[in-house]
Biopython code that builds the backbone (N, CA, C, O; Angstrom):
import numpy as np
from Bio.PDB.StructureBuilder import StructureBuilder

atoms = [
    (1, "UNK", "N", (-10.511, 22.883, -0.072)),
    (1, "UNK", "CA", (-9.286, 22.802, 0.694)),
    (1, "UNK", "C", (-9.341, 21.581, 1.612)),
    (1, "UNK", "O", (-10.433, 21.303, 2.106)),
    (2, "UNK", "N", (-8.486, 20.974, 1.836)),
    (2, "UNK", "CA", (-8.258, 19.851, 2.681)),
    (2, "UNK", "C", (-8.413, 20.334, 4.267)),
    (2, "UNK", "O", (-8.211, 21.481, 4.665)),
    (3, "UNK", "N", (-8.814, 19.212, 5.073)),
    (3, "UNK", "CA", (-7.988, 19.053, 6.137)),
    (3, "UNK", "C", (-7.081, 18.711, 6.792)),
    (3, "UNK", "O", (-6.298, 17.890, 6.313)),
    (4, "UNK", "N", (-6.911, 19.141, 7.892)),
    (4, "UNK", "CA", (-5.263, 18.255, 8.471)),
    (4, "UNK", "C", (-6.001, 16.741, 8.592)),
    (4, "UNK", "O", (-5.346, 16.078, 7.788)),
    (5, "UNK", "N", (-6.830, 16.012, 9.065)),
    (5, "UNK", "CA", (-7.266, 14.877, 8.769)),
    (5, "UNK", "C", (-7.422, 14.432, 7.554)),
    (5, "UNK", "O", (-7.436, 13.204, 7.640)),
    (6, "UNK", "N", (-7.586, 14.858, 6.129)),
    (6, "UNK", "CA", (-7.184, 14.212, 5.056)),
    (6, "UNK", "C", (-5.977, 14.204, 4.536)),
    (6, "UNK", "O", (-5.728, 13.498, 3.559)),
    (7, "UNK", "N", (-4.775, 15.227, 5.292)),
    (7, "UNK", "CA", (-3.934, 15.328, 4.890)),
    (7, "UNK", "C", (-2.823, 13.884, 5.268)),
    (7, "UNK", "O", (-2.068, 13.240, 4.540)),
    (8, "UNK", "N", (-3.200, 13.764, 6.925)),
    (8, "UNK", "CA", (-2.802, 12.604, 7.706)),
    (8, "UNK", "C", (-3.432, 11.100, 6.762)),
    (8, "UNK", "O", (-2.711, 10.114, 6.608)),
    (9, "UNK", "N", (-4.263, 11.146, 6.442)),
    (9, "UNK", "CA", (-4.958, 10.034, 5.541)),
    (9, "UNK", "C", (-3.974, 9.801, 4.072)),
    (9, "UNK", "O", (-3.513, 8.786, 3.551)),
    (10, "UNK", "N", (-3.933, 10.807, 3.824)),
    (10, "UNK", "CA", (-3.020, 10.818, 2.841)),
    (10, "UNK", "C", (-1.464, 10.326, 2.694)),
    (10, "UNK", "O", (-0.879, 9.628, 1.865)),
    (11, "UNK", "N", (-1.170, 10.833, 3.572)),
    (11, "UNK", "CA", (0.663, 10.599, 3.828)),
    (11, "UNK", "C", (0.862, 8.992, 4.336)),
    (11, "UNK", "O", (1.973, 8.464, 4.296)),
    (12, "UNK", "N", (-0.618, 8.116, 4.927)),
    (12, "UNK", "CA", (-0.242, 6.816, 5.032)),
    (12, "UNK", "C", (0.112, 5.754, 3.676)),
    (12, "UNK", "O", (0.592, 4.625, 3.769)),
    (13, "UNK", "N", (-0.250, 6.427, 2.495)),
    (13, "UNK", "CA", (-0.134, 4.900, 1.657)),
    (13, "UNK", "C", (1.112, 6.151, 0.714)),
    (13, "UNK", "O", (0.888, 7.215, 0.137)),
    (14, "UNK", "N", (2.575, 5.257, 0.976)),
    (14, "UNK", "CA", (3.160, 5.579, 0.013)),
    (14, "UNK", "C", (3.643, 5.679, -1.261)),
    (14, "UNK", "O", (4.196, 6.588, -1.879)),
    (15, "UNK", "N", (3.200, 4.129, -1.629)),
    (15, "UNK", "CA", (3.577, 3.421, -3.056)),
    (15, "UNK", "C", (3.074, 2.732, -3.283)),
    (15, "UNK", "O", (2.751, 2.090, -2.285)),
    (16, "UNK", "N", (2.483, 2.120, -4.690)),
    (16, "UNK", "CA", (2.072, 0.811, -4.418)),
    (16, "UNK", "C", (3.811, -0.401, -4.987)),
    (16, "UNK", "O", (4.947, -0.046, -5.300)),
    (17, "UNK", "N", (3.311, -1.505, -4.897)),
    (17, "UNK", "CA", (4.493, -2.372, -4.972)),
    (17, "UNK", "C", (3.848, -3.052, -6.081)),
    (17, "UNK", "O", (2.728, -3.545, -5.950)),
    (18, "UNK", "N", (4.741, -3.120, -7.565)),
    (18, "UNK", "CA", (4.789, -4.258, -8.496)),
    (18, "UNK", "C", (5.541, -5.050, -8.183)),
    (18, "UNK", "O", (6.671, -4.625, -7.943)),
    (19, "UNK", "N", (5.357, -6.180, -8.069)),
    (19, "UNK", "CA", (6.292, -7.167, -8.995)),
    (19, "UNK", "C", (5.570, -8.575, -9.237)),
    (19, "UNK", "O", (4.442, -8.552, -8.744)),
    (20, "UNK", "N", (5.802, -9.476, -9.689)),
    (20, "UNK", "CA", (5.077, -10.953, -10.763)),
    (20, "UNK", "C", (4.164, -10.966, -9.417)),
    (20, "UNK", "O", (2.962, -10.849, -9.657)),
    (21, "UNK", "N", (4.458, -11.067, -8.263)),
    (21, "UNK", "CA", (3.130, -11.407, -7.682)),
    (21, "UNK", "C", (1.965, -10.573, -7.307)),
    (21, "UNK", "O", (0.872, -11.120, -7.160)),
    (22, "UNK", "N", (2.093, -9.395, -7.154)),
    (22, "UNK", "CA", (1.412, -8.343, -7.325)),
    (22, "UNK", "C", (0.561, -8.010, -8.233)),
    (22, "UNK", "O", (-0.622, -7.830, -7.945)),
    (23, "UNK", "N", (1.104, -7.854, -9.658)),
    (23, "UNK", "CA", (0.974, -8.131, -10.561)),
    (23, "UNK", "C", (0.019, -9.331, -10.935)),
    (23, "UNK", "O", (-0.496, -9.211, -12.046)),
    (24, "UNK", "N", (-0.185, -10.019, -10.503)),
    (24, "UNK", "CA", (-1.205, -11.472, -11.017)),
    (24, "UNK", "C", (-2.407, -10.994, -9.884)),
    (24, "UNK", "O", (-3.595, -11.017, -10.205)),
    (25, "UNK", "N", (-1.956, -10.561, -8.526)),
    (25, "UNK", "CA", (-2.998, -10.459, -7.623)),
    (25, "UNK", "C", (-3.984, -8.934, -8.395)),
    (25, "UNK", "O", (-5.167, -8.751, -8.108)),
    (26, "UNK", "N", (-3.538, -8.402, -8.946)),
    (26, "UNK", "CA", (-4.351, -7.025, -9.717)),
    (26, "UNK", "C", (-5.543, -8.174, -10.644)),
    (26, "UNK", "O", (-6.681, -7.707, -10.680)),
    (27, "UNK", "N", (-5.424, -9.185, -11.163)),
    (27, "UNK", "CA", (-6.762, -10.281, -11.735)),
    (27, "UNK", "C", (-7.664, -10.616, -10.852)),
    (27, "UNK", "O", (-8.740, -11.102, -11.201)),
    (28, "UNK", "N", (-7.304, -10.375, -9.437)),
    (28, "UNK", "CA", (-8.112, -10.489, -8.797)),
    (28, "UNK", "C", (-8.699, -9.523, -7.870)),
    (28, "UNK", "O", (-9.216, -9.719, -6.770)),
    (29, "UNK", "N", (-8.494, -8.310, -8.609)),
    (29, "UNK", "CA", (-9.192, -6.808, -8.254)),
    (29, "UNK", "C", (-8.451, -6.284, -6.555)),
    (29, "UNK", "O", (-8.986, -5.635, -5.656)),
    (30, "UNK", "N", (-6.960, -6.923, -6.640)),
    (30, "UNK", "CA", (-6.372, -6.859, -5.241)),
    (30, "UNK", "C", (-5.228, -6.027, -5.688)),
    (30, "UNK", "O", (-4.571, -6.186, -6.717)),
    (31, "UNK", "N", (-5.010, -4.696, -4.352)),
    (31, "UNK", "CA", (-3.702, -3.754, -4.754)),
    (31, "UNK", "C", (-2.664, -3.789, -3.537)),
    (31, "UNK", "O", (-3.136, -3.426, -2.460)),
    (32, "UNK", "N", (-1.610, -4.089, -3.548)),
    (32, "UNK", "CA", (-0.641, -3.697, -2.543)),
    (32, "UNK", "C", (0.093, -2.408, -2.601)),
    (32, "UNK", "O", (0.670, -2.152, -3.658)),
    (33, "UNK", "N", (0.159, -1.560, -1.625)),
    (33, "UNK", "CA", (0.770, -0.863, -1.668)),
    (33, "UNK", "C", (1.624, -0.507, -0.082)),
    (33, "UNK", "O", (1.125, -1.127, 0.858)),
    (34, "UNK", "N", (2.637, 0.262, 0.231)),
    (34, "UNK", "CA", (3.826, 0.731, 1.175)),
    (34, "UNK", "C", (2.924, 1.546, 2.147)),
    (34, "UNK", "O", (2.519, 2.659, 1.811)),
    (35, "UNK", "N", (2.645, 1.061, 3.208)),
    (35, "UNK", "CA", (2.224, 2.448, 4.121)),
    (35, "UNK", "C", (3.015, 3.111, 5.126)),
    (35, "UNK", "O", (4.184, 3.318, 4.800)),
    (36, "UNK", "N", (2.693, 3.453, 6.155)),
    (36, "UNK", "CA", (3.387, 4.067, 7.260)),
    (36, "UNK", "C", (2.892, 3.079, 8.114)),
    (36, "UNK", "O", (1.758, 2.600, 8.082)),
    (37, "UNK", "N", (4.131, 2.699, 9.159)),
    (37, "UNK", "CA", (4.404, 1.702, 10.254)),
    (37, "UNK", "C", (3.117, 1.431, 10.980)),
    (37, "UNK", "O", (2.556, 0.366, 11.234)),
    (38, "UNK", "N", (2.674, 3.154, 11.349)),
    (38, "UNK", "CA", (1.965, 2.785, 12.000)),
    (38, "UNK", "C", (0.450, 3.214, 11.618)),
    (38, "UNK", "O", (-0.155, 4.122, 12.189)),
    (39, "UNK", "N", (0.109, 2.695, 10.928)),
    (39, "UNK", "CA", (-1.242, 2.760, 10.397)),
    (39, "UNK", "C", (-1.996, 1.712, 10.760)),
    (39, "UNK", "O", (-1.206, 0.823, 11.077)),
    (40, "UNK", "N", (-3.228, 1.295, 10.900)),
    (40, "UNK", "CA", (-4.472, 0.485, 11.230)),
    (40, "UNK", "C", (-5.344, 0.257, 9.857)),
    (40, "UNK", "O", (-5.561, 1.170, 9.060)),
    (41, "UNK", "N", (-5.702, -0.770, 9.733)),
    (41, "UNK", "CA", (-6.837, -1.225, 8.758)),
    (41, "UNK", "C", (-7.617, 0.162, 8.147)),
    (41, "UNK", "O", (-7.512, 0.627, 7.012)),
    (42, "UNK", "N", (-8.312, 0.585, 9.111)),
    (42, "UNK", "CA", (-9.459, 1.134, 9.403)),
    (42, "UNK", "C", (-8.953, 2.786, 8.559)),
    (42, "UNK", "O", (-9.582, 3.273, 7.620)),
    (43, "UNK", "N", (-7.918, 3.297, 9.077)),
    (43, "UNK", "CA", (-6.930, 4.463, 8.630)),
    (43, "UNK", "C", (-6.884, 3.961, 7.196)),
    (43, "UNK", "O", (-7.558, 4.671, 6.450)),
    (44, "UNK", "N", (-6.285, 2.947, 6.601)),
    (44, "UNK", "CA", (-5.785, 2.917, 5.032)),
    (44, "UNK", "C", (-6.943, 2.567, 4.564)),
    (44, "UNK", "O", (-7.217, 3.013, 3.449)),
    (45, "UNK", "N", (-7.971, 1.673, 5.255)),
    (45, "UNK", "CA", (-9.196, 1.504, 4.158)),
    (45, "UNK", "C", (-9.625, 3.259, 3.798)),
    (45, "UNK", "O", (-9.740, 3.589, 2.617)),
    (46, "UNK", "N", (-9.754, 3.891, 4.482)),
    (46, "UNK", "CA", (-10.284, 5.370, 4.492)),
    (46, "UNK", "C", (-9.161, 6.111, 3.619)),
    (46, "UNK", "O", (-9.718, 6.693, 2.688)),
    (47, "UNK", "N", (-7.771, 6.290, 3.599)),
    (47, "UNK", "CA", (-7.105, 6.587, 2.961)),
    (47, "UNK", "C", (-7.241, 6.454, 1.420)),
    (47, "UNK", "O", (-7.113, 7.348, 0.583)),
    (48, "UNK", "N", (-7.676, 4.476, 1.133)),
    (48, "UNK", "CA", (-7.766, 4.388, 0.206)),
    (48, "UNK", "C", (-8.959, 4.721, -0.602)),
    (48, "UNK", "O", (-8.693, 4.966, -1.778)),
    (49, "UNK", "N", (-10.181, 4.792, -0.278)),
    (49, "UNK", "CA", (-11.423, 5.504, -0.578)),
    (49, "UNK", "C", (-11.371, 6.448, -0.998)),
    (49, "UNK", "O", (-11.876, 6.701, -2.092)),
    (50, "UNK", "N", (-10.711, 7.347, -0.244)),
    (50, "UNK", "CA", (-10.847, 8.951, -0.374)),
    (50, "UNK", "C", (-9.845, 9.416, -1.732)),
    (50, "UNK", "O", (-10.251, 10.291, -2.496)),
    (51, "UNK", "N", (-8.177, 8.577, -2.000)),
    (51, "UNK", "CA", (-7.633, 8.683, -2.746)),
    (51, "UNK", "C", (-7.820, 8.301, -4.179)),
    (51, "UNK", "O", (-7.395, 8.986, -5.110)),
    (52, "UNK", "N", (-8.398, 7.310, -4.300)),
    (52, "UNK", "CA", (-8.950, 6.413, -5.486)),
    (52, "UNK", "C", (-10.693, 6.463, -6.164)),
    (52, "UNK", "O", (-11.280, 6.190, -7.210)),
    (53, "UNK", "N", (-10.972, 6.967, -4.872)),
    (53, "UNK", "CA", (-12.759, 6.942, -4.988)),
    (53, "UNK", "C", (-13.334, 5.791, -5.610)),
    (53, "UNK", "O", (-14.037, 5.634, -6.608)),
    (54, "UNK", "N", (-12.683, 4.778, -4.466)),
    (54, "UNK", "CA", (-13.585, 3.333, -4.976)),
    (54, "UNK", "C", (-13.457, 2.593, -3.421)),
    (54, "UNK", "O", (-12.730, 2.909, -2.479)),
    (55, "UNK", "N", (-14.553, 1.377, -3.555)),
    (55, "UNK", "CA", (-15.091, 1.006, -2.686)),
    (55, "UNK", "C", (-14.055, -0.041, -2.083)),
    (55, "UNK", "O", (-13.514, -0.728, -2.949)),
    (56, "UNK", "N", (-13.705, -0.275, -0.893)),
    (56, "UNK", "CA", (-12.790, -1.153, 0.067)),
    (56, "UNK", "C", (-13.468, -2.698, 0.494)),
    (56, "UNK", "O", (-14.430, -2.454, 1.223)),
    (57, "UNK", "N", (-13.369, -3.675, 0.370)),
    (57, "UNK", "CA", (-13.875, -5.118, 0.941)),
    (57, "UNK", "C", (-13.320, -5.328, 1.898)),
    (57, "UNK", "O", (-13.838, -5.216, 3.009)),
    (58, "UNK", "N", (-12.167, -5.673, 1.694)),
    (58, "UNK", "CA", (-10.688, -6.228, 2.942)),
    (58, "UNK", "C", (-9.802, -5.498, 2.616)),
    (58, "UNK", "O", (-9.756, -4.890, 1.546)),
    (59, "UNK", "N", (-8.699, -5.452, 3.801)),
    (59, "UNK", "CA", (-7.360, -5.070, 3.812)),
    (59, "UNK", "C", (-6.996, -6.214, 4.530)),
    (59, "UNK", "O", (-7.742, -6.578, 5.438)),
    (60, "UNK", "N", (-5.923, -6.876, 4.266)),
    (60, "UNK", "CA", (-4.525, -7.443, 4.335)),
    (60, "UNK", "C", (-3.298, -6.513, 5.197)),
    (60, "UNK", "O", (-3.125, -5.347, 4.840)),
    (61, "UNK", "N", (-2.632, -6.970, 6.111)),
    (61, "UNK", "CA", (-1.632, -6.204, 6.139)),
    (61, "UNK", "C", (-0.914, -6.737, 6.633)),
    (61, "UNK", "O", (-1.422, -7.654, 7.278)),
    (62, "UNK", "N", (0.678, -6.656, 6.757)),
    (62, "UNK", "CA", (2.048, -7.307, 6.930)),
    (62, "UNK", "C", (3.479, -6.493, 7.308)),
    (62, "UNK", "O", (3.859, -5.551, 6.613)),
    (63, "UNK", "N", (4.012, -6.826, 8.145)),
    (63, "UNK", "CA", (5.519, -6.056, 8.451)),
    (63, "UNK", "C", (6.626, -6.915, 7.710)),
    (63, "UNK", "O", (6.602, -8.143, 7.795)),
    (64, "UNK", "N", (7.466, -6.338, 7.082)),
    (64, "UNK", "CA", (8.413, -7.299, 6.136)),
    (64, "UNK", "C", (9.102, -7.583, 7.327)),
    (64, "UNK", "O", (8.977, -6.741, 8.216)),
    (65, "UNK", "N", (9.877, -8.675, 7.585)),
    (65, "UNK", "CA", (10.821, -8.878, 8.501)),
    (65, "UNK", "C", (12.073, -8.443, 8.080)),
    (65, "UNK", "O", (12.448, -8.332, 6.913)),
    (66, "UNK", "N", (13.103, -8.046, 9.745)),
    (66, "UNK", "CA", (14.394, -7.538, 9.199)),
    (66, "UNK", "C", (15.354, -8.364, 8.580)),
    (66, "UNK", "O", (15.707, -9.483, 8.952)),
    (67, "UNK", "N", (15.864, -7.531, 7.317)),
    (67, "UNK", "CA", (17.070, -8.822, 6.537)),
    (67, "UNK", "C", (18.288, -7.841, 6.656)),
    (67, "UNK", "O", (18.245, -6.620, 6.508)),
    (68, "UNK", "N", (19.365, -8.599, 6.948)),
    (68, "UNK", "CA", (20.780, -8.509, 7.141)),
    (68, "UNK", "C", (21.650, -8.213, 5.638)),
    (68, "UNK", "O", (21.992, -9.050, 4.803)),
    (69, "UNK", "N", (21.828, -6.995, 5.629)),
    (69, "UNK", "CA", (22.328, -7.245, 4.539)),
    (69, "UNK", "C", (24.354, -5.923, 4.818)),
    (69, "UNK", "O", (24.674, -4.992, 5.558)),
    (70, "UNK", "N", (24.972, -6.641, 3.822)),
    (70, "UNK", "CA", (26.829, -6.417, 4.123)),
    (70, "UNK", "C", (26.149, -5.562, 2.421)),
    (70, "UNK", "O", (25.322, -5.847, 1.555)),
    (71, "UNK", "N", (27.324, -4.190, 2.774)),
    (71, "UNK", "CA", (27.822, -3.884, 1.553)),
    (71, "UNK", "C", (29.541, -3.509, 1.765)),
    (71, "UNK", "O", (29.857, -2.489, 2.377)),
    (72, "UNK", "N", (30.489, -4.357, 1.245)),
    (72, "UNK", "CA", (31.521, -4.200, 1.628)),
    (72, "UNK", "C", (31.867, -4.681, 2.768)),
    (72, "UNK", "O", (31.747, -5.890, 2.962)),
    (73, "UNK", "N", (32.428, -3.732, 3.877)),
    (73, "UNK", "CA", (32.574, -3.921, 5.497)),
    (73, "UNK", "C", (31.979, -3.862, 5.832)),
    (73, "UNK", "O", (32.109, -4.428, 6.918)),
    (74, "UNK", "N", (30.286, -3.146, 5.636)),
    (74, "UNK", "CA", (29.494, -2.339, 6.082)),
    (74, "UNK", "C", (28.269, -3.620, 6.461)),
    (74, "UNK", "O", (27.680, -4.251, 5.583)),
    (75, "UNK", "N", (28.042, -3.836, 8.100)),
    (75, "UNK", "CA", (27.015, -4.607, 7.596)),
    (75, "UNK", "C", (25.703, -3.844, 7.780)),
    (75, "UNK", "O", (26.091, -2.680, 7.887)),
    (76, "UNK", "N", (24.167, -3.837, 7.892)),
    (76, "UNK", "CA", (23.534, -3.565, 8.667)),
    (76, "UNK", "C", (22.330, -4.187, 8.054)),
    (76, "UNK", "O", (22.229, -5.340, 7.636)),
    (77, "UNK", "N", (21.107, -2.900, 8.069)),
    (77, "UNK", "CA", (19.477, -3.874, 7.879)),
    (77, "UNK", "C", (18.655, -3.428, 6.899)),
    (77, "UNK", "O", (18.319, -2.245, 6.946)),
    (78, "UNK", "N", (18.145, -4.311, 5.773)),
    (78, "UNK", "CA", (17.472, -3.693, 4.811)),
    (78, "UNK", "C", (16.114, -2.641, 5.593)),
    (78, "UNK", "O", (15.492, -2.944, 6.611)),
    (79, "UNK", "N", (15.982, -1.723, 4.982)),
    (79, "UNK", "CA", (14.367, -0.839, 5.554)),
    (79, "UNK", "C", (13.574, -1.943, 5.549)),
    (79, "UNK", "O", (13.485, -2.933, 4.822)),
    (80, "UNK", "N", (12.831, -1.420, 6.853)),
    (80, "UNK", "CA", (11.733, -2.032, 6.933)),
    (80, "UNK", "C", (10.415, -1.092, 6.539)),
    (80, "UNK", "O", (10.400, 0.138, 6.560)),
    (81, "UNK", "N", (9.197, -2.063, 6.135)),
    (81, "UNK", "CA", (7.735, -0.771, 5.555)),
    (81, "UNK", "C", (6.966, -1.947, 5.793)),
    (81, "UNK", "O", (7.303, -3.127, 5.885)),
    (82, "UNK", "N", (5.514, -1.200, 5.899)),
    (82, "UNK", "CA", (4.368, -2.274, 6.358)),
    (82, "UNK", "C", (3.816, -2.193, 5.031)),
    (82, "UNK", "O", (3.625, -1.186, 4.349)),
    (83, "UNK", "N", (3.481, -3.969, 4.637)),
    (83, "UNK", "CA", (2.711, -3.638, 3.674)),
    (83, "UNK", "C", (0.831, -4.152, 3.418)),
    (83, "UNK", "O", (0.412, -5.022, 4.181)),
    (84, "UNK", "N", (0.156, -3.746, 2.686)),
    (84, "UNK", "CA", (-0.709, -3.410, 2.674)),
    (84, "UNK", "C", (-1.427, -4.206, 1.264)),
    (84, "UNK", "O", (-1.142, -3.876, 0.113)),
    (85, "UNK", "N", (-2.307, -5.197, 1.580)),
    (85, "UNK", "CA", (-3.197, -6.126, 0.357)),
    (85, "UNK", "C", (-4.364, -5.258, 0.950)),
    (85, "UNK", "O", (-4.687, -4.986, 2.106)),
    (86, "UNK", "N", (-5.095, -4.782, -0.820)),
    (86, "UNK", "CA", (-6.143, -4.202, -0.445)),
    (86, "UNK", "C", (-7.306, -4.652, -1.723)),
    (86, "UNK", "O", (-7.182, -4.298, -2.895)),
    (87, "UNK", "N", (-8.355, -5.446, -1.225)),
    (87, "UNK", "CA", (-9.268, -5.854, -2.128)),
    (87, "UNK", "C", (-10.500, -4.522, -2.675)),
    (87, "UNK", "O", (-10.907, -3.701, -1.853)),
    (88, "UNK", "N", (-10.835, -4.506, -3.736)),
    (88, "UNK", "CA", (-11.724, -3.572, -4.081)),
    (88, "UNK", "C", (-12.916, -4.207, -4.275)),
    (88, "UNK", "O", (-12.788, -5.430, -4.206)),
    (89, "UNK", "N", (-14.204, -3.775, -4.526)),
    (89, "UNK", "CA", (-15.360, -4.661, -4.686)),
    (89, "UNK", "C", (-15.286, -4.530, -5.971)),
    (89, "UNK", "O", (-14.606, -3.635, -6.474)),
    (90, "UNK", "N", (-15.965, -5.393, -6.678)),
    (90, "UNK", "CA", (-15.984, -6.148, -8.093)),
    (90, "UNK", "C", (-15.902, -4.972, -9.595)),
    (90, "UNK", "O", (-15.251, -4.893, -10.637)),
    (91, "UNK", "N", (-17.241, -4.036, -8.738)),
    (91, "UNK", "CA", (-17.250, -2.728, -9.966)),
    (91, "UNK", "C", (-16.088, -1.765, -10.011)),
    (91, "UNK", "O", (-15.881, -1.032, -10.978)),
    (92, "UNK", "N", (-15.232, -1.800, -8.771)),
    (92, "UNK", "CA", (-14.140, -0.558, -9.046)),
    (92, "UNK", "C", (-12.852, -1.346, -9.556)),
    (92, "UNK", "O", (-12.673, -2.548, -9.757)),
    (93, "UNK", "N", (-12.094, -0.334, -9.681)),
    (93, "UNK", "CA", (-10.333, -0.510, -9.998)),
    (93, "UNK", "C", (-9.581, 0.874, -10.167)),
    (93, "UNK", "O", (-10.032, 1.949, -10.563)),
    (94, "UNK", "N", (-8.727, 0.648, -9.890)),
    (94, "UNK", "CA", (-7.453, 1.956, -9.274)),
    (94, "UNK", "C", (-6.789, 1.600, -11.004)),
    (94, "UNK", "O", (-6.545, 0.525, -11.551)),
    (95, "UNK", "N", (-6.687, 2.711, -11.380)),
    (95, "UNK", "CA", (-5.257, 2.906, -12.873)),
    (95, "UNK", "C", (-4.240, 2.731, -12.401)),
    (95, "UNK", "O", (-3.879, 3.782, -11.870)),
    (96, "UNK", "N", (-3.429, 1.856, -12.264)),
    (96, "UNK", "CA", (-1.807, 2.465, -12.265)),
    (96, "UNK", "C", (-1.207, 2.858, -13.194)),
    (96, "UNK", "O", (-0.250, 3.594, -12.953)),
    (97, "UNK", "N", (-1.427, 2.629, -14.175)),
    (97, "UNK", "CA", (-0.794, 2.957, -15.339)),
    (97, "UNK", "C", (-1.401, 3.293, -16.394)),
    (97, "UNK", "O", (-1.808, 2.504, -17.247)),
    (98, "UNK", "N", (-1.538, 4.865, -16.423)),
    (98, "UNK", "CA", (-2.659, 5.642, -17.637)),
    (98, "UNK", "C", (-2.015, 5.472, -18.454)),
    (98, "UNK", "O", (-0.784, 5.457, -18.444)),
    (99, "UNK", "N", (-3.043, 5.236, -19.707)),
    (99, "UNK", "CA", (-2.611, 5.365, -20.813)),
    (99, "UNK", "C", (-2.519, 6.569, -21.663)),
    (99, "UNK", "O", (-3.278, 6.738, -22.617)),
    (100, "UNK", "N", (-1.625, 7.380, -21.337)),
    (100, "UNK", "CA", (-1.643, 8.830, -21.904)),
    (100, "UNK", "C", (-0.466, 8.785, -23.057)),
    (100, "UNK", "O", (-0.211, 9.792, -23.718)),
]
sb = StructureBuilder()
sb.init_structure("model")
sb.init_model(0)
sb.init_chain("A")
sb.init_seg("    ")
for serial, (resi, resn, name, xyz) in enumerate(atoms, 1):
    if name == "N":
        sb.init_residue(resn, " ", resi, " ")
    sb.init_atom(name, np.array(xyz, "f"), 0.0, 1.0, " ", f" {name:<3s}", serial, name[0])
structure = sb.get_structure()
């Protein structure tokens, strides 16, 4: 059974993020993924350990800045999410995509 401390560990990394650049950074054994605002290095390296069961080097991390965006009349602000470069050491790697 879990704890409420792995549970909190858990609920920080929400998604990871594809796209072409992401994507090329996975050749270099590097994963981005969506966390919660307010998370610390130290919190998602542990998050990510415990979820993946592989070993952490660096974390990276970044706040997207706010963009303005109109739909119609409507103006307001795309979501904002912190995101998260996370290097693995050489022997591990995370599946994203099983081959089942």
């Amino acid at each position: 059974m879990l704890k409420d401390q792995d549970h909190s560990l858990i609920d920080l990394i929400h998604k990871p993020i594809l796209t072409d650049k992401t994507t090329r950074l996975l050749e270099d054994n590097q994963y981005c993924f969506t966390v919660k605002k307010n998370a610390n290095k130290n919190d998602i390296k542990k998050a990510v350990e415990k979820l993946f069961n592989v070993r952490v080097i660096n974390i990276n991390t970044l706040m997207k800045p706010k963009k303005k965006r109109t739909v119609g009349k409507f103006t307001g602000t795309r979501t904002l999410f912190k995101k998260a470069i996370v290097k693995l050491h050489p022997s591990d790697q995370i599946t994203l995509f099983p081959e089942n």
